[in-house]
OpenMM code with the backbone's topology and positions (N, CA, C; nanometers):
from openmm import Vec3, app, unit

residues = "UNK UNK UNK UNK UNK UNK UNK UNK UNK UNK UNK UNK UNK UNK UNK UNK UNK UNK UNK UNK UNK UNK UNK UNK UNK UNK UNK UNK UNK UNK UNK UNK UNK UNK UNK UNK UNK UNK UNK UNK UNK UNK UNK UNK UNK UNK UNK UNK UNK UNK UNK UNK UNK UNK UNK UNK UNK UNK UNK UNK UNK UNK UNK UNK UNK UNK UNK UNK UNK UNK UNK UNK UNK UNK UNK UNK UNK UNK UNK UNK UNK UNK UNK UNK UNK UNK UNK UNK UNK UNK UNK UNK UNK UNK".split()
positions = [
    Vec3(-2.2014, -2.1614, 1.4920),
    Vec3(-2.1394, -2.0478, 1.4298),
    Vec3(-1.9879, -2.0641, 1.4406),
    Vec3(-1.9420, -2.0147, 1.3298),
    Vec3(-1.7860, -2.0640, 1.3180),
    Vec3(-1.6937, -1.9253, 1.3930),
    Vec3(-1.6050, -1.9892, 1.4680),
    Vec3(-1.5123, -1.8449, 1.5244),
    Vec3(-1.5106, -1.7410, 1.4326),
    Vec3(-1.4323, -1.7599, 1.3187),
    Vec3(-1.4392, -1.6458, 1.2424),
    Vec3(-1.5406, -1.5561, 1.2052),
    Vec3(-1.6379, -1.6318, 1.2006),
    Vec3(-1.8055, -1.5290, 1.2318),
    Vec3(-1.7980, -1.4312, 1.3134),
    Vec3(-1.7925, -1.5234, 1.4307),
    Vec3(-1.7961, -1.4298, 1.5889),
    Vec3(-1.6883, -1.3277, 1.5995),
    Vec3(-1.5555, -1.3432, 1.5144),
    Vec3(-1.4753, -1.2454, 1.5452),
    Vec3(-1.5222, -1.1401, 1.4354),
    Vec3(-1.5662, -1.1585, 1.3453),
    Vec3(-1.5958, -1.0703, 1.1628),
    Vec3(-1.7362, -1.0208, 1.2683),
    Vec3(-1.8014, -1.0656, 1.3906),
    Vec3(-1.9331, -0.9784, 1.3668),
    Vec3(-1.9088, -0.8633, 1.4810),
    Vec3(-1.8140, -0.9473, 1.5615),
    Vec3(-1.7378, -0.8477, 1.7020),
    Vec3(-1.6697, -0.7553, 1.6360),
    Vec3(-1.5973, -0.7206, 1.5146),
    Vec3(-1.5210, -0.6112, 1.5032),
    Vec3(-1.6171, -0.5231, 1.4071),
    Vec3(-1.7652, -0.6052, 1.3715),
    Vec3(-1.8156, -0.5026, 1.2896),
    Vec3(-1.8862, -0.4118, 1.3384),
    Vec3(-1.9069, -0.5077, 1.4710),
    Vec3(-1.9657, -0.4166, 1.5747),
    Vec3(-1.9249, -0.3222, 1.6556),
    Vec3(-1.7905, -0.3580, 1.6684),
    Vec3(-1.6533, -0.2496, 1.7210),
    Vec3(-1.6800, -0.1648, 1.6133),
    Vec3(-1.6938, -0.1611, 1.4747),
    Vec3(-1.6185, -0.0584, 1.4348),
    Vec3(-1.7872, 0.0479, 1.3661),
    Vec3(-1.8969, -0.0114, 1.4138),
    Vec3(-2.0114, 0.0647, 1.3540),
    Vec3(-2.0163, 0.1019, 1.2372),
    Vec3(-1.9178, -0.0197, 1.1651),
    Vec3(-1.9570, 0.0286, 0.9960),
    Vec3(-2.0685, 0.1057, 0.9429),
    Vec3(-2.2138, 0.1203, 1.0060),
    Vec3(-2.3037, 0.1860, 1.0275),
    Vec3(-2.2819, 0.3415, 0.9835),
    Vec3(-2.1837, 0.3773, 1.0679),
    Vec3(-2.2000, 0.5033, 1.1521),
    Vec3(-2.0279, 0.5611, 1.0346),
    Vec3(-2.0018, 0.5194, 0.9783),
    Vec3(-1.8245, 0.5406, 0.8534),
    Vec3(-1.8979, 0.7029, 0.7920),
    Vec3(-1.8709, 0.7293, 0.8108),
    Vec3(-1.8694, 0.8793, 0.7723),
    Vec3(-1.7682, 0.9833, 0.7457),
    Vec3(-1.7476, 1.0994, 0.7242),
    Vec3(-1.6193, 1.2091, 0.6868),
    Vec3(-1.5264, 1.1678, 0.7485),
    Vec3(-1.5528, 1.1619, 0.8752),
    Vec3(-1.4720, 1.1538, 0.9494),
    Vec3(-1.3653, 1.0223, 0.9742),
    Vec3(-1.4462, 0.9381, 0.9345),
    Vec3(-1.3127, 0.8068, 0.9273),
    Vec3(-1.2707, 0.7883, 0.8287),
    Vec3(-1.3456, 0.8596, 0.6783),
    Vec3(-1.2691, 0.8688, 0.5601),
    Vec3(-1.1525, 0.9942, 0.5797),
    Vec3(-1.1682, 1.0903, 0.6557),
    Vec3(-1.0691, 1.1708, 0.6251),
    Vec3(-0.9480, 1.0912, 0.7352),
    Vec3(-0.9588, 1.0399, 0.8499),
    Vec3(-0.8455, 0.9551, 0.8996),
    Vec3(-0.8007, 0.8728, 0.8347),
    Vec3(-0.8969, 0.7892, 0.7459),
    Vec3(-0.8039, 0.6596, 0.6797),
    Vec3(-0.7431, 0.7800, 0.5702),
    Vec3(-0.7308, 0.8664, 0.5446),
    Vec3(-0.6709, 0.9124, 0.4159),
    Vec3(-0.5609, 0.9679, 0.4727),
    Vec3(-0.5595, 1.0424, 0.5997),
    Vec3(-0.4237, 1.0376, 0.6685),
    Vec3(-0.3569, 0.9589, 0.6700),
    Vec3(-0.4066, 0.8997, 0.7395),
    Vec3(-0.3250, 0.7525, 0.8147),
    Vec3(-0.2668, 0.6997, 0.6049),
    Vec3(-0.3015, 0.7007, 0.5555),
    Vec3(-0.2495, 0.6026, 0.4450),
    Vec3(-0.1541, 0.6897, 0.3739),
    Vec3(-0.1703, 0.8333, 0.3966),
    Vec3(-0.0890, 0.9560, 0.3548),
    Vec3(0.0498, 0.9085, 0.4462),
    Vec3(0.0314, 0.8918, 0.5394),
    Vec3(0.1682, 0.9372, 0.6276),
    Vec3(0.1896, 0.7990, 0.6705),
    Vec3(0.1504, 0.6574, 0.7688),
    Vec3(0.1971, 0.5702, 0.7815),
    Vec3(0.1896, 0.4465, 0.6808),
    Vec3(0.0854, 0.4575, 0.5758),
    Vec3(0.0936, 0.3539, 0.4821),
    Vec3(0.1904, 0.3492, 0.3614),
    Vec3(0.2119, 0.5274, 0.3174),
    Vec3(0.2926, 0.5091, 0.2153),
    Vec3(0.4140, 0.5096, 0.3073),
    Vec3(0.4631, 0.5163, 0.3717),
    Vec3(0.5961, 0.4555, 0.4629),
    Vec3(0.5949, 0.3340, 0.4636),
    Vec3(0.5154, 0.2837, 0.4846),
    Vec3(0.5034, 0.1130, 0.4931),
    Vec3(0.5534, 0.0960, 0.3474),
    Vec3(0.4444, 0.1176, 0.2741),
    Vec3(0.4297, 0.0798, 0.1104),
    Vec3(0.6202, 0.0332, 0.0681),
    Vec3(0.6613, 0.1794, 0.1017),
    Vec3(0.7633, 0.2236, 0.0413),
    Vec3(0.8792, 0.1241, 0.1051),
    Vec3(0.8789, 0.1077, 0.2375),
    Vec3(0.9823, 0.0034, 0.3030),
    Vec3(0.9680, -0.0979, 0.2264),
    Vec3(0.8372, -0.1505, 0.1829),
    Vec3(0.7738, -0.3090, 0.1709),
    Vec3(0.8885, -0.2566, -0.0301),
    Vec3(0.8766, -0.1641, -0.0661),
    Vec3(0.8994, -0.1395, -0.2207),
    Vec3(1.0605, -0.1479, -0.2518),
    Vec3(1.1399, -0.0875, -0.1345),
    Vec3(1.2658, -0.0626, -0.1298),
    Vec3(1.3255, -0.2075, -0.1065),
    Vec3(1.2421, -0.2943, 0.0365),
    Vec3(1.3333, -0.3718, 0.0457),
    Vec3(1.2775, -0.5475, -0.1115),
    Vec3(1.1791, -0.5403, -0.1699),
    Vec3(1.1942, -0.5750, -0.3122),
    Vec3(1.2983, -0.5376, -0.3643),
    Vec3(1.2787, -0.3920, -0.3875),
    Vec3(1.3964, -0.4077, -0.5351),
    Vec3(1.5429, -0.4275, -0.4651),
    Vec3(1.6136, -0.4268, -0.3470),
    Vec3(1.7317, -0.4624, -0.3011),
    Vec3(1.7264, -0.6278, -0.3213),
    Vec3(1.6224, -0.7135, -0.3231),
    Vec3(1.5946, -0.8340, -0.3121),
    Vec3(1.6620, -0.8735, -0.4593),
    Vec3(1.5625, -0.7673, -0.5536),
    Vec3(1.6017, -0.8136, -0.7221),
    Vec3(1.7296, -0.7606, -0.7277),
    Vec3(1.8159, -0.6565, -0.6776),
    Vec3(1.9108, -0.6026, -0.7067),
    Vec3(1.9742, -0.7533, -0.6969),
    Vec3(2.0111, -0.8035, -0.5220),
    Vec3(2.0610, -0.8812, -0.5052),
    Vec3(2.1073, -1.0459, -0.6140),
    Vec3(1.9836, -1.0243, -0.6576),
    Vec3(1.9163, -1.1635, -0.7575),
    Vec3(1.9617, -1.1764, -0.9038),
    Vec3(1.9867, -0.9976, -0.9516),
    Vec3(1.9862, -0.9910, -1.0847),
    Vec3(2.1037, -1.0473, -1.1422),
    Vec3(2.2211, -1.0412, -1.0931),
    Vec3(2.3282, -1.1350, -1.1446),
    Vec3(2.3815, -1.2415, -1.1538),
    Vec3(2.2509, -1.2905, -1.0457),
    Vec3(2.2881, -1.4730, -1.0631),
    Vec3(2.1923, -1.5541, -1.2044),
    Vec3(2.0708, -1.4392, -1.2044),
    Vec3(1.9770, -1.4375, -1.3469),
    Vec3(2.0612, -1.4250, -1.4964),
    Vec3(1.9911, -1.5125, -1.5584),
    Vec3(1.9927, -1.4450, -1.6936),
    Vec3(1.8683, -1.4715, -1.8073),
    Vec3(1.8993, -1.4262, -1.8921),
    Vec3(1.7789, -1.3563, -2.0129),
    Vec3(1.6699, -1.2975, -1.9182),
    Vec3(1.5631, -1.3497, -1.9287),
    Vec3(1.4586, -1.2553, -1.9308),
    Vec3(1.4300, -1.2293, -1.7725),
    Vec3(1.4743, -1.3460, -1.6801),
    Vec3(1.4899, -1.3252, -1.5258),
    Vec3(1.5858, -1.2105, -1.4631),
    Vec3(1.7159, -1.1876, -1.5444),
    Vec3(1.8024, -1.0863, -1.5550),
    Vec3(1.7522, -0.9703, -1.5549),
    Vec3(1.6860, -0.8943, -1.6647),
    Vec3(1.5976, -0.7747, -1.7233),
    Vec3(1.4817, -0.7991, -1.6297),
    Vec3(1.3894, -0.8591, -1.6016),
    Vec3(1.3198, -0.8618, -1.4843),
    Vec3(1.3876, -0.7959, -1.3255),
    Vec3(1.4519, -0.8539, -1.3076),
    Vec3(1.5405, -0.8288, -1.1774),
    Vec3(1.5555, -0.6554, -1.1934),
    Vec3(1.6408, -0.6853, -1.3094),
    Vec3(1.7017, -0.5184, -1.3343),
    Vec3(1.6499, -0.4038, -1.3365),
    Vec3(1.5374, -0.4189, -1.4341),
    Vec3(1.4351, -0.2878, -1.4425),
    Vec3(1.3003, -0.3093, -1.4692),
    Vec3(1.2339, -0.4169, -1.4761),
    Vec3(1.1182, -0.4240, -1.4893),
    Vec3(1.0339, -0.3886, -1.3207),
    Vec3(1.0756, -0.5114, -1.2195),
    Vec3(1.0058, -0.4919, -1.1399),
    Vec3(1.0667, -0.3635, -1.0756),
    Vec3(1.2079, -0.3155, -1.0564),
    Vec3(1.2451, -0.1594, -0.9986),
    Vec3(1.1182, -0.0649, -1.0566),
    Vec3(1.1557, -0.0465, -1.1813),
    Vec3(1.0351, 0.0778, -1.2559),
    Vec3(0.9105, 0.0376, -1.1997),
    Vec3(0.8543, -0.0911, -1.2297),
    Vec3(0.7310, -0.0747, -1.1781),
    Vec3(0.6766, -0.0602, -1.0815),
    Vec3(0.7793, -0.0922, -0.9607),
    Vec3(0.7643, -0.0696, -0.8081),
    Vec3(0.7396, 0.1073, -0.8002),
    Vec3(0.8985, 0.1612, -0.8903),
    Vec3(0.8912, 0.3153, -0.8585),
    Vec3(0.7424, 0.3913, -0.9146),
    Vec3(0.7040, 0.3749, -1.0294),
    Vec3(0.5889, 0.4308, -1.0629),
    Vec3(0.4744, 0.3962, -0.9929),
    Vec3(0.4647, 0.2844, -0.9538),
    Vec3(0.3442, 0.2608, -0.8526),
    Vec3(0.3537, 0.3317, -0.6923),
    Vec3(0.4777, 0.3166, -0.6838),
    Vec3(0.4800, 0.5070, -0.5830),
    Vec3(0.4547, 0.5603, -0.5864),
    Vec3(0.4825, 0.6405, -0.7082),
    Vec3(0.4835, 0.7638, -0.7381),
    Vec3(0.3222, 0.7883, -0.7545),
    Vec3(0.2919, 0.7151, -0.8204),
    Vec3(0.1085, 0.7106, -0.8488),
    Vec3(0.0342, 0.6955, -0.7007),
    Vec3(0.1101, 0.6435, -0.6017),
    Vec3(-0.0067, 0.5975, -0.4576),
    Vec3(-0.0027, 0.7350, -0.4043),
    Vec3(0.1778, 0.7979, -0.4241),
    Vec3(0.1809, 0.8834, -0.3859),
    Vec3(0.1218, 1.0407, -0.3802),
    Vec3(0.0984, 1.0369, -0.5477),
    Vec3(0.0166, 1.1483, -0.6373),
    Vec3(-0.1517, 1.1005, -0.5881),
    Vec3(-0.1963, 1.0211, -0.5885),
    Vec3(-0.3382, 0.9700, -0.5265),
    Vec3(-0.3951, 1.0339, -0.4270),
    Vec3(-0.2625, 1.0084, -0.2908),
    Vec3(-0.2717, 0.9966, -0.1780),
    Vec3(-0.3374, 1.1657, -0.1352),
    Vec3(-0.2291, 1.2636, -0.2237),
    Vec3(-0.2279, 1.4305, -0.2222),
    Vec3(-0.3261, 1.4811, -0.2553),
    Vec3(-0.3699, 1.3716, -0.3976),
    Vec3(-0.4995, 1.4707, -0.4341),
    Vec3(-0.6119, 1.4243, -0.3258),
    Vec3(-0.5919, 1.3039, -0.2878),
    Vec3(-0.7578, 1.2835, -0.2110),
    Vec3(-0.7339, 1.3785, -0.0479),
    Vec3(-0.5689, 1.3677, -0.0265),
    Vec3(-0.5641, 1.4876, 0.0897),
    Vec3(-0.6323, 1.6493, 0.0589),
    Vec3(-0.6308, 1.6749, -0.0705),
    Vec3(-0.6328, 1.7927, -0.0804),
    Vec3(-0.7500, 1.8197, -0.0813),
    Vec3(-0.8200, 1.7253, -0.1331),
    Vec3(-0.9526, 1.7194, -0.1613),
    Vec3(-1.0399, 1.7664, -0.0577),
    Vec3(-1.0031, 1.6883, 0.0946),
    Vec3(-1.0366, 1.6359, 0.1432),
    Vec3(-1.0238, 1.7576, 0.2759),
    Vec3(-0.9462, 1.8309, 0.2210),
    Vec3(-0.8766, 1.9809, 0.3092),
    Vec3(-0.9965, 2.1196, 0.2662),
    Vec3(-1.0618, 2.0747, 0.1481),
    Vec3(-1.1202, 2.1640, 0.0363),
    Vec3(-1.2819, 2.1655, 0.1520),
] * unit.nanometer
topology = app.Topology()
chain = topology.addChain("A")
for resn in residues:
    res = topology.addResidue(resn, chain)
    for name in ("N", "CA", "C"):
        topology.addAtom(name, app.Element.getBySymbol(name[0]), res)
């Protein structure tokens, strides 16, 4: 049996995938409410400072990439994890 087995069957057994119920769905929906979209958002901010940085050594279509393609699409995919995140909180409060 290969390590990675033994560790994939030790944590499945740690974690009683079995037994996943309300209750660890309503924690993972916290937890992704409050420390993931923090994460998300660090991991999103420090991208687009990356392209900020990048966009003027670019040009044509690497330029406009840099500039506003990946910014916008970073921001709306926020905004959407973020809008997600509320309704399944709310849901989940209901």
């Amino acid at each position: 049996m290969s390590d990675w087995v033994t560790i994939r069957d030790s944590v499945l057994e740690a974690l009683k995938l079995e037994e996943v119920g309300k209750g660890l769905k309503d924690k993972f929906v916290g937890w992704v409410g409050t420390e993931g979209v923090e994460f998300a958002q660090a991991l999103v901010d420090e991208i687009k400072a990356e392209c900020k940085a990048d966009a003027p050594n670019e040009s044509g279509w690497c330029r406009i990439r840099d500039t506003f393609v990946v910014p916008v699409a970073l921001d709306i995919g926020m905004v959407l994890l973020k809008l997600i995140i509320e309704k399944a909180a709310a849901e989940e409060a209901k």
